[in-house]
Backbone as a ProteinNet text record, in pm:
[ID]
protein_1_A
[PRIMARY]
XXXXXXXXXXXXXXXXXXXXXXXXXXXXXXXXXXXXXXX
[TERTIARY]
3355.6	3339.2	3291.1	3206	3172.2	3230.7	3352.3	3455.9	3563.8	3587	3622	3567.9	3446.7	3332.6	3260.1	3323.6	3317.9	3261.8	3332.3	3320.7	3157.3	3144.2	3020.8	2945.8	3089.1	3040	2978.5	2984.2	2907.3	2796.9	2692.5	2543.5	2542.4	2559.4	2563.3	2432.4	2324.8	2210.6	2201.4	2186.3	2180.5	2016.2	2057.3	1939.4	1940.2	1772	1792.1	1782.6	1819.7	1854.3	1778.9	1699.6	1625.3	1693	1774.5	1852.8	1972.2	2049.3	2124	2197.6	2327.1	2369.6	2352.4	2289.1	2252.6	2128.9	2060.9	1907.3	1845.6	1915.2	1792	1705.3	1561.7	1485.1	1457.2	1469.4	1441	1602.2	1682.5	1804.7	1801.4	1713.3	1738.5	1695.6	1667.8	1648.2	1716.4	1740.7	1856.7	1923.1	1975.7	2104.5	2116.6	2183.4	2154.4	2305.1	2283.7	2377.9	2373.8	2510.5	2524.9	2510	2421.2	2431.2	2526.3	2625.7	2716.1	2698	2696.3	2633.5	2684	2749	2832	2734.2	2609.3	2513.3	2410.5
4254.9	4195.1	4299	4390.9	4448.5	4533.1	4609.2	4707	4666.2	4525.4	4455.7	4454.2	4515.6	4534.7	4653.5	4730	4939.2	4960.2	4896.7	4896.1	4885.3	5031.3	5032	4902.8	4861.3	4643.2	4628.3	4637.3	4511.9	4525.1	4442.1	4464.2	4432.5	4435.6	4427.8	4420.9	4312.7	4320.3	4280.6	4270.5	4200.8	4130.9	4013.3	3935.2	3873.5	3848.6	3804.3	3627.3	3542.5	3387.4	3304.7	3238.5	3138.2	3026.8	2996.4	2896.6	2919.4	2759.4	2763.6	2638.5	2664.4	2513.7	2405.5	2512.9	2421.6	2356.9	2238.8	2144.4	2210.7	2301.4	2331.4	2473.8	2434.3	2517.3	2663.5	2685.7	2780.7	2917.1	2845.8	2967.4	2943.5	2959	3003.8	3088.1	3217.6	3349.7	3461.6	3569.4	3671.9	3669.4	3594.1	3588.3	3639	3689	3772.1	3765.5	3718.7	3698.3	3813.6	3820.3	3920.4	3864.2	3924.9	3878.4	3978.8	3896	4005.2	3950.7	4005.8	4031.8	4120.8	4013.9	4161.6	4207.3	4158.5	4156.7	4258.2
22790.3	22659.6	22559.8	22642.3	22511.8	22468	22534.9	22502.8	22363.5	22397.1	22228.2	22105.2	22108	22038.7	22019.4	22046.3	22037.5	21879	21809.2	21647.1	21623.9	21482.9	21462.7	21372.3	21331.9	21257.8	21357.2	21489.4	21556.3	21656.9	21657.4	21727.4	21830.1	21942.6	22052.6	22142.6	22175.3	22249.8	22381.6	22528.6	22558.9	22618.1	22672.8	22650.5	22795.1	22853.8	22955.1	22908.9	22988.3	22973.5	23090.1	23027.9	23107.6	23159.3	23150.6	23193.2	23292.6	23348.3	23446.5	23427.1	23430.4	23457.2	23554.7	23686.7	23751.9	23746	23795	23758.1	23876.4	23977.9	24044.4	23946	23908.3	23819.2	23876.2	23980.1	24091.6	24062.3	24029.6	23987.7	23855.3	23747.7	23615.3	23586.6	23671.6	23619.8	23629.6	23630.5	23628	23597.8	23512.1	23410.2	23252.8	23259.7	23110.7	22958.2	22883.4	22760.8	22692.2	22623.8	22505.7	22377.5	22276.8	22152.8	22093.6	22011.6	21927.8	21786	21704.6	21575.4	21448.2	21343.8	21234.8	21127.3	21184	21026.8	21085.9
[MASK]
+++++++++++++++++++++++++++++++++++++++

């Protein structure tokens, strides 16, 4: 994903994510999102 996004327009962070789709609370950690950003 972030190779679509090489361009110096865009901010690229990533972020770790507390959440899980699954309800067990015990796997909502280690998962991490990209923020992409033109501002």
């Amino acid at each position: 994903v972030s190779g679509m996004f090489k361009s110096k327009t865009w901010k690229i962070k990533k972020i770790e994510a507390n959440r899980s789709i699954n309800s067990n609370s015990k796997k909502r950690t280690g998962h991490f999102e990209l923020l992409i950003k033109s501002y």
